[in-house]
PDB file of N, CA, C and O in Angstrom:
ATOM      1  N   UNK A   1     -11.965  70.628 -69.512  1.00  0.00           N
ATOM      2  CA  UNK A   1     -12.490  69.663 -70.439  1.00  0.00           C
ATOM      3  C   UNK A   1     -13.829  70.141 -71.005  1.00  0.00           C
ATOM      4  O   UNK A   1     -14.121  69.832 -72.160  1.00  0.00           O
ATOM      5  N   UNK A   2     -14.689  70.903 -70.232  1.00  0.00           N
ATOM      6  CA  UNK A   2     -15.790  71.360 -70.474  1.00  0.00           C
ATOM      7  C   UNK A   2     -15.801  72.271 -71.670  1.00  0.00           C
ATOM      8  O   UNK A   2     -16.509  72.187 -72.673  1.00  0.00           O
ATOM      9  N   UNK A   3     -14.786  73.246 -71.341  1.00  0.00           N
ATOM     10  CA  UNK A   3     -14.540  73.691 -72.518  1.00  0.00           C
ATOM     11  C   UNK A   3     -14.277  73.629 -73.997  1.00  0.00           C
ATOM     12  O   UNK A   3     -14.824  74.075 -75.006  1.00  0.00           O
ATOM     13  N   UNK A   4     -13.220  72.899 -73.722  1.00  0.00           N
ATOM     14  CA  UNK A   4     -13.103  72.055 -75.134  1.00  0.00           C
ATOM     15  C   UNK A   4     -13.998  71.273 -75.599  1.00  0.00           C
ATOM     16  O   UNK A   4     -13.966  71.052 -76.810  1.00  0.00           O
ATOM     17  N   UNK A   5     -15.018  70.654 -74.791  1.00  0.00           N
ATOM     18  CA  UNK A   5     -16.299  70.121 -75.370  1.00  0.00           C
ATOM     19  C   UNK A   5     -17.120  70.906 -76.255  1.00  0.00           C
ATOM     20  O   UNK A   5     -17.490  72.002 -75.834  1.00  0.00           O
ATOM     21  N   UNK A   6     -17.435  70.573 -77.296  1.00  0.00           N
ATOM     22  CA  UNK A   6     -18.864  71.366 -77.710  1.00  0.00           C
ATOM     23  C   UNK A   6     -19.824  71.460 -77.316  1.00  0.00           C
ATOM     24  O   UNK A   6     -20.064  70.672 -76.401  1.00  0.00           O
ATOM     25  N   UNK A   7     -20.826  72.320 -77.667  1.00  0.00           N
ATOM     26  CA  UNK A   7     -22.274  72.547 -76.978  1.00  0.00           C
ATOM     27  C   UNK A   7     -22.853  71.988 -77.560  1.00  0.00           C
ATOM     28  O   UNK A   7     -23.985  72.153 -77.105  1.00  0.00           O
ATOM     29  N   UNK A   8     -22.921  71.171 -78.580  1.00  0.00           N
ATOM     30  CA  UNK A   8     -23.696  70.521 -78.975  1.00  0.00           C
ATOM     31  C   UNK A   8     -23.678  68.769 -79.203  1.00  0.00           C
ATOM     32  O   UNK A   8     -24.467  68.002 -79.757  1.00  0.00           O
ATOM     33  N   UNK A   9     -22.138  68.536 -78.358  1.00  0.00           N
ATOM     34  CA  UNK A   9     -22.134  67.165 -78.255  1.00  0.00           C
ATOM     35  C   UNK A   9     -22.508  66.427 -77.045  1.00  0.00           C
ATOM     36  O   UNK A   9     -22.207  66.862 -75.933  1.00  0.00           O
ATOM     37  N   UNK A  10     -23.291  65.091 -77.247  1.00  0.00           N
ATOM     38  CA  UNK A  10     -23.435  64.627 -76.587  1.00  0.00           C
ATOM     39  C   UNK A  10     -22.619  64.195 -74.989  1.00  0.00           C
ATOM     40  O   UNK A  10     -22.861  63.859 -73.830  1.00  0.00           O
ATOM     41  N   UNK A  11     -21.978  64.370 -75.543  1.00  0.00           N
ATOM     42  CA  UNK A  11     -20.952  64.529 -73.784  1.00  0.00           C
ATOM     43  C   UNK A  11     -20.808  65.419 -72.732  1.00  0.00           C
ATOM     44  O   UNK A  11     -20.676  65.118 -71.546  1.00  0.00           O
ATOM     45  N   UNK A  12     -20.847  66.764 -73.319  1.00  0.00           N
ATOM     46  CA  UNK A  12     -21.607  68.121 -72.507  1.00  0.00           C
ATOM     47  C   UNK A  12     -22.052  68.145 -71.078  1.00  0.00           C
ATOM     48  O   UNK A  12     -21.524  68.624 -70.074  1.00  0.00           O
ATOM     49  N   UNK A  13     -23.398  67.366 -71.304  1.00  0.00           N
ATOM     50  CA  UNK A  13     -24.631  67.574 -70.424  1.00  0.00           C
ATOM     51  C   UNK A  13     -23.753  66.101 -69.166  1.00  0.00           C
ATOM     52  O   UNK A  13     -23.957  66.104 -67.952  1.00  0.00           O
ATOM     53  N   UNK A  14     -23.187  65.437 -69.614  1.00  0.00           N
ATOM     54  CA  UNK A  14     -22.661  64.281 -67.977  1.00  0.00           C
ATOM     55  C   UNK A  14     -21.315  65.502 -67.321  1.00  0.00           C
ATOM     56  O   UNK A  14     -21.132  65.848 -66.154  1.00  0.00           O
ATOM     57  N   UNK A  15     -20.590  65.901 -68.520  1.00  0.00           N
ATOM     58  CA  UNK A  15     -19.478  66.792 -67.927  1.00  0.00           C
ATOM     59  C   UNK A  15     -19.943  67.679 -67.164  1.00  0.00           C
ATOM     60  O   UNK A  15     -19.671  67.659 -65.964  1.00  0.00           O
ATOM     61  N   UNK A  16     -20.692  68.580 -67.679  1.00  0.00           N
ATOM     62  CA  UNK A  16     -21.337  69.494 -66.716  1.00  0.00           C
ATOM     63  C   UNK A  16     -22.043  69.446 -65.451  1.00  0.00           C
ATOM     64  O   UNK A  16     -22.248  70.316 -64.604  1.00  0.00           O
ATOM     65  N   UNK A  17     -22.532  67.587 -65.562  1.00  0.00           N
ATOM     66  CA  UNK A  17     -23.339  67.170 -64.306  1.00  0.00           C
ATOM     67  C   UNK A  17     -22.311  66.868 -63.650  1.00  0.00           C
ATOM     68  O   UNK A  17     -22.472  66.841 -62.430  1.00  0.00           O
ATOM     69  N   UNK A  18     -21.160  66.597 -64.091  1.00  0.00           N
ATOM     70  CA  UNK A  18     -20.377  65.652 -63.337  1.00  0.00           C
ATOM     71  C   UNK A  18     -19.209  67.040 -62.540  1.00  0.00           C
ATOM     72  O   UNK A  18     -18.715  66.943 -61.417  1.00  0.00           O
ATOM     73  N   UNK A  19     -19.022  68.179 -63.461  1.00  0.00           N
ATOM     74  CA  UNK A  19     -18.593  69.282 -62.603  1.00  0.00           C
ATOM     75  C   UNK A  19     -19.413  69.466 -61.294  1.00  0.00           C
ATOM     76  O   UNK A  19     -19.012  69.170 -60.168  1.00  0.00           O
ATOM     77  N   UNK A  20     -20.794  70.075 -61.656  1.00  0.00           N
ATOM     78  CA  UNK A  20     -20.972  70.515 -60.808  1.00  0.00           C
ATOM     79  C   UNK A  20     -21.508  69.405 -59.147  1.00  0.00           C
ATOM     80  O   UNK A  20     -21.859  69.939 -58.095  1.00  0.00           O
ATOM     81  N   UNK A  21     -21.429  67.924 -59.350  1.00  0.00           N
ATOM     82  CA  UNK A  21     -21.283  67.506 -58.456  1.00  0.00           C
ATOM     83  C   UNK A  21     -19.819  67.452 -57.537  1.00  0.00           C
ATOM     84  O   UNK A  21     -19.691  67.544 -56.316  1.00  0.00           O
ATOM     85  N   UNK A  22     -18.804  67.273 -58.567  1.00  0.00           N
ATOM     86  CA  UNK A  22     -17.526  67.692 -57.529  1.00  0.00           C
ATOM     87  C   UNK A  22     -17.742  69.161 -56.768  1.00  0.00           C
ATOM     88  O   UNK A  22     -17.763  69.094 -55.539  1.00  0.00           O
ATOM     89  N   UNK A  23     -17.868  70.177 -57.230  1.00  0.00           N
ATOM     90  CA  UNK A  23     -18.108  71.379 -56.476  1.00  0.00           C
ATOM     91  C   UNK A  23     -18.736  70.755 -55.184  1.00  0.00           C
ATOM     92  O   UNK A  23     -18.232  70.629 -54.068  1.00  0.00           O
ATOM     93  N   UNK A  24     -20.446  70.263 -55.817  1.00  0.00           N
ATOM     94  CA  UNK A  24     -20.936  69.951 -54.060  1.00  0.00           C
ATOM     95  C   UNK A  24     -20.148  69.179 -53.651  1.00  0.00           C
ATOM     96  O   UNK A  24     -20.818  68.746 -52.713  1.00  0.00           O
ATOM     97  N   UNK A  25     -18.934  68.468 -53.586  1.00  0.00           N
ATOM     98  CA  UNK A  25     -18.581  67.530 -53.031  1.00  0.00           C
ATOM     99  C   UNK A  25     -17.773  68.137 -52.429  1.00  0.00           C
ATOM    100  O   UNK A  25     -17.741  67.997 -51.207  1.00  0.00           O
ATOM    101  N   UNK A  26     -16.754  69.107 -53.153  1.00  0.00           N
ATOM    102  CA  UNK A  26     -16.127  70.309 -52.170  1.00  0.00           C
ATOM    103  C   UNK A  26     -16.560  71.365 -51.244  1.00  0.00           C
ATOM    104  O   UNK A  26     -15.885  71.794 -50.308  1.00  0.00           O
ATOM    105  N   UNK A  27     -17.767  71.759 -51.585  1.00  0.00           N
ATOM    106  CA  UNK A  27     -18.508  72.456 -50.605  1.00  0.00           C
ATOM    107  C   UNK A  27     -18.906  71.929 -49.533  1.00  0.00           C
ATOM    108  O   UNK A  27     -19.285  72.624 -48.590  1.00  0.00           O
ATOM    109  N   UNK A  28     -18.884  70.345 -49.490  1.00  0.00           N
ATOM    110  CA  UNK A  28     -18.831  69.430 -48.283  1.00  0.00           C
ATOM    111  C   UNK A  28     -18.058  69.309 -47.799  1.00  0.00           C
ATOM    112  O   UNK A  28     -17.931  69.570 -46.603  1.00  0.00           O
ATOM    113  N   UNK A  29     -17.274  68.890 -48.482  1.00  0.00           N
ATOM    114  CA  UNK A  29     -15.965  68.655 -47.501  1.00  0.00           C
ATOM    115  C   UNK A  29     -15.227  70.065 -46.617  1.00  0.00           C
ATOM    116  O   UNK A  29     -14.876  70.073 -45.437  1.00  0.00           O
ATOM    117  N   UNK A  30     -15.156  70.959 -47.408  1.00  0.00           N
ATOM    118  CA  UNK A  30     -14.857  72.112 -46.894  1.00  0.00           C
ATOM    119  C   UNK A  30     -15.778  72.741 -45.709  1.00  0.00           C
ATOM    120  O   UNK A  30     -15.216  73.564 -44.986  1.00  0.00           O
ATOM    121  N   UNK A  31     -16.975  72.468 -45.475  1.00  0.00           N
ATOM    122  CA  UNK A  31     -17.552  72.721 -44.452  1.00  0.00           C
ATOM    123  C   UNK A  31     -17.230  71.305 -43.350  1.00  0.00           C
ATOM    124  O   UNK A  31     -16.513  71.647 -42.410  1.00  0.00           O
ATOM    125  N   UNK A  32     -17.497  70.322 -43.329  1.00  0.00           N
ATOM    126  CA  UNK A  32     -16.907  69.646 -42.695  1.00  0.00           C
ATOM    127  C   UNK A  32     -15.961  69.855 -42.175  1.00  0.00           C
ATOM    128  O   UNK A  32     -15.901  69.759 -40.949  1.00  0.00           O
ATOM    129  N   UNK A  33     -14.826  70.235 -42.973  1.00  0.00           N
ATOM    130  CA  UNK A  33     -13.542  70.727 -42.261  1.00  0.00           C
ATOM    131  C   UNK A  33     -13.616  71.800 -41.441  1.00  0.00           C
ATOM    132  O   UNK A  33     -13.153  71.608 -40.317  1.00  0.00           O
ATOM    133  N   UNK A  34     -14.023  72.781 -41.646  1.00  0.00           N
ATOM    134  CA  UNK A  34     -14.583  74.373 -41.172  1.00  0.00           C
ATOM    135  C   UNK A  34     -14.880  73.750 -39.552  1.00  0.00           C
ATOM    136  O   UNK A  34     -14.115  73.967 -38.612  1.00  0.00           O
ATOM    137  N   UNK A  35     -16.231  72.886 -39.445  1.00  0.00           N
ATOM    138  CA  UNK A  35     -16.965  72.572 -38.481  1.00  0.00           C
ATOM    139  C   UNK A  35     -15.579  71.764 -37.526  1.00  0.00           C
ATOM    140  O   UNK A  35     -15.269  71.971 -36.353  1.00  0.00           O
ATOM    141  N   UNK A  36     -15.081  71.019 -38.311  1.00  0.00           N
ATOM    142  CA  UNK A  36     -13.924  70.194 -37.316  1.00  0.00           C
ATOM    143  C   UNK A  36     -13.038  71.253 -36.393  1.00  0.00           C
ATOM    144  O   UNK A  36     -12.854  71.240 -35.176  1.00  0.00           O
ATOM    145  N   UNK A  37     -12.570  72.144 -37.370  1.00  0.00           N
ATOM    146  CA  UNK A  37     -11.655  73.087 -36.898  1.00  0.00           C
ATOM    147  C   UNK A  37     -11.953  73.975 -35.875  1.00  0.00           C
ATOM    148  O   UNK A  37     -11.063  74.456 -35.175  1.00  0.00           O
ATOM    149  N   UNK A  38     -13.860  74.395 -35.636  1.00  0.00           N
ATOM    150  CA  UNK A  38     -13.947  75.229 -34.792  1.00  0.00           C
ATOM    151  C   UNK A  38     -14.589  74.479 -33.600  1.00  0.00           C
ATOM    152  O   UNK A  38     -14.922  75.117 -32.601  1.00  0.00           O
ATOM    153  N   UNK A  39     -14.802  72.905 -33.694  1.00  0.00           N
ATOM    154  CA  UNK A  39     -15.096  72.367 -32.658  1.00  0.00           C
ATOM    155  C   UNK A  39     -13.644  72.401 -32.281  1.00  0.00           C
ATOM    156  O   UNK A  39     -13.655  72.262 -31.058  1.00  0.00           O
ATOM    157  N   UNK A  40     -12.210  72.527 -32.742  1.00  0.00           N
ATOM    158  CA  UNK A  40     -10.853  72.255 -31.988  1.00  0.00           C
ATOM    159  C   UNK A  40     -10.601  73.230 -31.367  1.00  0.00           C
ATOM    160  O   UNK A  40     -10.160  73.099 -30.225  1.00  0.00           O
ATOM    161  N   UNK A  41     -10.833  74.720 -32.014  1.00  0.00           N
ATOM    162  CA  UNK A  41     -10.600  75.719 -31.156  1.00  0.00           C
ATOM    163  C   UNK A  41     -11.981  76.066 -29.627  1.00  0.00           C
ATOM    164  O   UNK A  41     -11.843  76.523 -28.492  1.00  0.00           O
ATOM    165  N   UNK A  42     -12.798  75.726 -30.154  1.00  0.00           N
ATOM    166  CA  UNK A  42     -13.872  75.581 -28.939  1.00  0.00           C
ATOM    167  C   UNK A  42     -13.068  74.716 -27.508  1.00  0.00           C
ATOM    168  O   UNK A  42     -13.055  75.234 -26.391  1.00  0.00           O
ATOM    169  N   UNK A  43     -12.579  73.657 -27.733  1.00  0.00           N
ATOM    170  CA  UNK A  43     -12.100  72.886 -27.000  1.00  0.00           C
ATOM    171  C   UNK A  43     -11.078  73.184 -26.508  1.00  0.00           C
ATOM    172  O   UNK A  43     -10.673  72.932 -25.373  1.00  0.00           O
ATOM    173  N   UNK A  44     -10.473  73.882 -27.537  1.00  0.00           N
ATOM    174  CA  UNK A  44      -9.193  74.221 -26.348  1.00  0.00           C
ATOM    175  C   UNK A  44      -9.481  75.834 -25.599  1.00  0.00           C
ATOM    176  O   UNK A  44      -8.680  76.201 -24.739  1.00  0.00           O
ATOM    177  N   UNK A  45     -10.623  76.723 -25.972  1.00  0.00           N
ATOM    178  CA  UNK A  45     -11.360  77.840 -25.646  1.00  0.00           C
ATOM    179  C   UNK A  45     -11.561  76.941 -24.391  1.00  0.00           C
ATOM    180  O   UNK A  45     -10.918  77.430 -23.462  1.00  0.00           O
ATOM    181  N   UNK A  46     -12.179  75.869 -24.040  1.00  0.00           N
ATOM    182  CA  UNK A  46     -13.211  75.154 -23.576  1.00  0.00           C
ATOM    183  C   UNK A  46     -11.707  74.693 -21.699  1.00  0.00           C
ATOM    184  O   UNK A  46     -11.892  74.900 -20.500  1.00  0.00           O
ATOM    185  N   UNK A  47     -10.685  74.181 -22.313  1.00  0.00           N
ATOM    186  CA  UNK A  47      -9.880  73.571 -21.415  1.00  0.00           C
ATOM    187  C   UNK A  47      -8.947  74.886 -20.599  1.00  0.00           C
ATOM    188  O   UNK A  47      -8.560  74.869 -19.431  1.00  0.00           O
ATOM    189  N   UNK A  48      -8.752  75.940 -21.580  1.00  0.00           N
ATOM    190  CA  UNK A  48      -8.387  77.447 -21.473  1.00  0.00           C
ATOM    191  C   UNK A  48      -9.263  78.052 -19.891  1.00  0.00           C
ATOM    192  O   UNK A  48      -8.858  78.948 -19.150  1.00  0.00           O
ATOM    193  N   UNK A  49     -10.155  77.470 -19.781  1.00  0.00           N
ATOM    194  CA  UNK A  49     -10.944  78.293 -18.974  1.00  0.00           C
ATOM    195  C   UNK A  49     -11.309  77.644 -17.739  1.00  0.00           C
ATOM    196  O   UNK A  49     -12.488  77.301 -17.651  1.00  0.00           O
ATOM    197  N   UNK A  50     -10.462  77.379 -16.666  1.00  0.00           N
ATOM    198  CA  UNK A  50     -10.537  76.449 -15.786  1.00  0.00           C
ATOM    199  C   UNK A  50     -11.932  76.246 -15.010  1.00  0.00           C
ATOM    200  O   UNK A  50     -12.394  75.167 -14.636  1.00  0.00           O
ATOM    201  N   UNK A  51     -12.607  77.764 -14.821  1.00  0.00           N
ATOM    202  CA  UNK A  51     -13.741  77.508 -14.041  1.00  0.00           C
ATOM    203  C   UNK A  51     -14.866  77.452 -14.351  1.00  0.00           C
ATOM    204  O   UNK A  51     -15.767  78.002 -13.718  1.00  0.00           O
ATOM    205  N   UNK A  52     -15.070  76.578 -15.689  1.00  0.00           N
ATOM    206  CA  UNK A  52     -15.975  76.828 -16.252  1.00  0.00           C
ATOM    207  C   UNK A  52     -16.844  75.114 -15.939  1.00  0.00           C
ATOM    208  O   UNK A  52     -16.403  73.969 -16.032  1.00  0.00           O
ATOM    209  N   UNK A  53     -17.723  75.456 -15.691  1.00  0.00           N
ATOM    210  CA  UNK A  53     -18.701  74.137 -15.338  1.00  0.00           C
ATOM    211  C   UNK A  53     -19.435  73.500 -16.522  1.00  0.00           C
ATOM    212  O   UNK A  53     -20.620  73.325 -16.806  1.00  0.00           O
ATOM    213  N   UNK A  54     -18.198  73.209 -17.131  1.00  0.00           N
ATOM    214  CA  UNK A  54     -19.392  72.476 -18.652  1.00  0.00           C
ATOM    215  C   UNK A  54     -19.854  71.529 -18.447  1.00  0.00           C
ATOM    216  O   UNK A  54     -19.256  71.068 -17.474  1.00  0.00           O
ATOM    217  N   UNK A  55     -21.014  70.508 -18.926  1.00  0.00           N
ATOM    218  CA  UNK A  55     -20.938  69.672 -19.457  1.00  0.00           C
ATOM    219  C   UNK A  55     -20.960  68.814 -20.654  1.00  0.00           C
ATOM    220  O   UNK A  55     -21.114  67.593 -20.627  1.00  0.00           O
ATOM    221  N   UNK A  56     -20.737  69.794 -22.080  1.00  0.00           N
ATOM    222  CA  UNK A  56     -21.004  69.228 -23.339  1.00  0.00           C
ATOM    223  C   UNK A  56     -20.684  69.707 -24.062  1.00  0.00           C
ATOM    224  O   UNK A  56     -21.220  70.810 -23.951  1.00  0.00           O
ATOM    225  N   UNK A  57     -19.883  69.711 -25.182  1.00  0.00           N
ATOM    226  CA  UNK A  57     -20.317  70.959 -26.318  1.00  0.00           C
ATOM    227  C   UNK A  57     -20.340  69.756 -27.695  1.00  0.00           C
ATOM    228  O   UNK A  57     -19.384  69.055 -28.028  1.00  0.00           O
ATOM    229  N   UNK A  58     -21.151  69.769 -28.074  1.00  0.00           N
ATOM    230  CA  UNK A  58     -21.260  68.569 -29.003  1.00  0.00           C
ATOM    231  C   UNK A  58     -21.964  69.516 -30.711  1.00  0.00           C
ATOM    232  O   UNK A  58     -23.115  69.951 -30.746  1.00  0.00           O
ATOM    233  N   UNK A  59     -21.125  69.624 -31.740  1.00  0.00           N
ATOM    234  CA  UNK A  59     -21.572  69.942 -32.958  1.00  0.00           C
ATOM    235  C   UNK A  59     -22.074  72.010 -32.368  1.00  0.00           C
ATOM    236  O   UNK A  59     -21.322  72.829 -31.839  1.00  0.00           O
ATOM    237  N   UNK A  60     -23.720  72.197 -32.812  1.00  0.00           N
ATOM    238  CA  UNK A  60     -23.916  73.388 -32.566  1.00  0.00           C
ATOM    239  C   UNK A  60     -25.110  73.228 -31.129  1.00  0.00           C
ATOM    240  O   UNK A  60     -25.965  74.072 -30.859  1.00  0.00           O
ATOM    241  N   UNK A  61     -24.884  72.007 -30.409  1.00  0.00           N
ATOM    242  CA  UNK A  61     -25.455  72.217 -29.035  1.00  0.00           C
ATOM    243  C   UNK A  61     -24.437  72.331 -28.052  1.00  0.00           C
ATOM    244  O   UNK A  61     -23.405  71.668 -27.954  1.00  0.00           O
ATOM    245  N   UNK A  62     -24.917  73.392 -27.228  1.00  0.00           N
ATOM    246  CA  UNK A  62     -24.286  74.044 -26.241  1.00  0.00           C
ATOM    247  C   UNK A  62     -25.489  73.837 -24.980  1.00  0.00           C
ATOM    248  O   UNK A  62     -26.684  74.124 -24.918  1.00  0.00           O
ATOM    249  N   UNK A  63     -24.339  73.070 -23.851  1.00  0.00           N
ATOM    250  CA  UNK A  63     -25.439  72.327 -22.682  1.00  0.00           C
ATOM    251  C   UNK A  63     -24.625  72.649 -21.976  1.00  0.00           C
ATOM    252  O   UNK A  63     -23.462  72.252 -22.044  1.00  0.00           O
ATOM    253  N   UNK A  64     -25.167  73.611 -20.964  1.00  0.00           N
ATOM    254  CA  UNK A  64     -24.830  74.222 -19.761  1.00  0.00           C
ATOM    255  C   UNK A  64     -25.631  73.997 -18.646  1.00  0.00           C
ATOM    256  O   UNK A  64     -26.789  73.905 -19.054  1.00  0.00           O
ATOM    257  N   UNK A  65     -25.585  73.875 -17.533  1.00  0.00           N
ATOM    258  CA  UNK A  65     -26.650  74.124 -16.321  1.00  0.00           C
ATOM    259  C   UNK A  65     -27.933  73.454 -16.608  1.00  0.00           C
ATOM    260  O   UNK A  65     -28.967  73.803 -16.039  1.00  0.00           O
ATOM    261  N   UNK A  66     -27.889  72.429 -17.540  1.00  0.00           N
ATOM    262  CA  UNK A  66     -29.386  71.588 -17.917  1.00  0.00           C
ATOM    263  C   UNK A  66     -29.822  72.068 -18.663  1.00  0.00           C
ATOM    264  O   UNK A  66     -31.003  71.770 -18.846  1.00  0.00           O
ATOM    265  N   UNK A  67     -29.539  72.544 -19.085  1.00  0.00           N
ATOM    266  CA  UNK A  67     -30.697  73.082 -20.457  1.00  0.00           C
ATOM    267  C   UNK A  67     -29.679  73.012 -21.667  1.00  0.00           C
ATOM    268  O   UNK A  67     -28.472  73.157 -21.475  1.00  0.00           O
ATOM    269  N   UNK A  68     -30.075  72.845 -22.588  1.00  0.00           N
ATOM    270  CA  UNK A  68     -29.695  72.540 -23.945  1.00  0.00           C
ATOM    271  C   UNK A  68     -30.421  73.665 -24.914  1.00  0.00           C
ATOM    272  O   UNK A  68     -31.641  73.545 -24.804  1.00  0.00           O
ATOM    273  N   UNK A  69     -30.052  74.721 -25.830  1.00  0.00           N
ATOM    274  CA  UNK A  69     -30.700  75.487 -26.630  1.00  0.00           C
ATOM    275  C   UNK A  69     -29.694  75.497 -27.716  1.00  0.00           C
ATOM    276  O   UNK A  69     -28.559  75.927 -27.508  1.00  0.00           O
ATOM    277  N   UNK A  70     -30.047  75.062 -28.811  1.00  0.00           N
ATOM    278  CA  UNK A  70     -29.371  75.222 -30.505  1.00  0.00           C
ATOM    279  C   UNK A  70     -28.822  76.694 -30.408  1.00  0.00           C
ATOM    280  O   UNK A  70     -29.367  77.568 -29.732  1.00  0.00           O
ATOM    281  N   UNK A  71     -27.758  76.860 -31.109  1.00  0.00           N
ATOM    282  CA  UNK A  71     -27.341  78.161 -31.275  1.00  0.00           C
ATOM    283  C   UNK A  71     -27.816  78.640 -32.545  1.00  0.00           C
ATOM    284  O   UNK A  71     -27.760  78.057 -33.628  1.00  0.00           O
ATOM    285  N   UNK A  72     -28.360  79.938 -32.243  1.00  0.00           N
ATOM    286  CA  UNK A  72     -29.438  80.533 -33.183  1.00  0.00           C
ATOM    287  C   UNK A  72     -30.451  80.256 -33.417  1.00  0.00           C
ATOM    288  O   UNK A  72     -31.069  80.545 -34.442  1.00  0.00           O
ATOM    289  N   UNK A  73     -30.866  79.560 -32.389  1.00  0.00           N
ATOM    290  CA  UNK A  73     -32.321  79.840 -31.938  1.00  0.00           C
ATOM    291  C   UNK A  73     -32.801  81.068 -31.401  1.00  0.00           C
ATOM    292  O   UNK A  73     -32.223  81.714 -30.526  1.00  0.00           O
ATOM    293  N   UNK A  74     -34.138  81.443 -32.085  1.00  0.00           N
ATOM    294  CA  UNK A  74     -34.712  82.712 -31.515  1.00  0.00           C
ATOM    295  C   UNK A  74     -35.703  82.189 -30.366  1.00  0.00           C
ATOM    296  O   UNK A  74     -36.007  83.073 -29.565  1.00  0.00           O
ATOM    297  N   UNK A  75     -36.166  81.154 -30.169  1.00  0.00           N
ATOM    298  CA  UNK A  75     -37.010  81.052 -29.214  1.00  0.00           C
ATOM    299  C   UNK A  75     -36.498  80.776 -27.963  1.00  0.00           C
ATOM    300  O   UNK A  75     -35.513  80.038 -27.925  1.00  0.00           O
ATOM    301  N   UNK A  76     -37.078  81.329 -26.641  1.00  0.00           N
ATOM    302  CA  UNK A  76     -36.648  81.165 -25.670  1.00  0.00           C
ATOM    303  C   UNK A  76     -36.820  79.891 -24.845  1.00  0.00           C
ATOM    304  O   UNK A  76     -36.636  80.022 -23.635  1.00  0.00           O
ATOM    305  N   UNK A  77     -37.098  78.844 -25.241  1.00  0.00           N
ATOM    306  CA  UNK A  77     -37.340  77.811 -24.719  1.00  0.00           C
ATOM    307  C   UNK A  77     -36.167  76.978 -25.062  1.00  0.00           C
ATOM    308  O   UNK A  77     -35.341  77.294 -25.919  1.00  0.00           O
ATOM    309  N   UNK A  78     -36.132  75.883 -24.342  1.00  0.00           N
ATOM    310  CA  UNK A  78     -34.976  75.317 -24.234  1.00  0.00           C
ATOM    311  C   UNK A  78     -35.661  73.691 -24.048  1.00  0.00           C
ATOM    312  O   UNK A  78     -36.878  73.514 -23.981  1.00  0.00           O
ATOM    313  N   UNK A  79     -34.892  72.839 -23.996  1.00  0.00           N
ATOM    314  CA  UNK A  79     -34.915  71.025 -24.044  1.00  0.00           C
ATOM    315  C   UNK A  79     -34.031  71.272 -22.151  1.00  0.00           C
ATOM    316  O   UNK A  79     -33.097  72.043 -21.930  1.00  0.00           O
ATOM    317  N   UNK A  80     -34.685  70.401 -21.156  1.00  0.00           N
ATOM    318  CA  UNK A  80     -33.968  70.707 -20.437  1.00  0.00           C
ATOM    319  C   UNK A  80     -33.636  69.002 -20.250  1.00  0.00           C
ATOM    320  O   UNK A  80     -34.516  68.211 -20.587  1.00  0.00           O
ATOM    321  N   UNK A  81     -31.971  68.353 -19.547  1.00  0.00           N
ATOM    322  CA  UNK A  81     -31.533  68.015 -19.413  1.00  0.00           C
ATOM    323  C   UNK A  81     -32.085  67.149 -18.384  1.00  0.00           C
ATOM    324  O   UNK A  81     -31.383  66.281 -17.866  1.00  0.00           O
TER     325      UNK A  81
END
């Protein structure tokens, strides 16, 4: 539709706003999904592994043995439990 619009008509400038908010709206959703999918394979990584003493895996925190550290964190400190 954008196309066929002219550049110089007033309708242009909402089409173009209004494209490029669907994009972000797909770039959301598509990460959302991404994130769902690898919390499913985590979990079943997670049930796969009988001796493993978890207690959490929630989003990108990973809580093991009391301590809690964000993944990709460079600092060595941790939130402890």
């Amino acid at each position: 539709m954008i196309k066929l619009t002219s550049v110089e008509s007033s309708d242009r400038i909402p089409l173009e706003e209004a494209k490029e908010a669907m994009q972000d709206i797909n770039s959301y959703v598509n990460e959302v999904k991404r994130d769902h999918e690898m919390q499913q394979l985590v979990a079943a990584i997670e049930k796969s592994i009988t001796a493993l003493e978890m207690v959490c895996l929630l989003l990108s925190l990973f809580l093991m043995a009391g301590c809690a550290k964000k993944i990709g964190q460079t600092s060595s400190s941790c939130k402890v439990l």
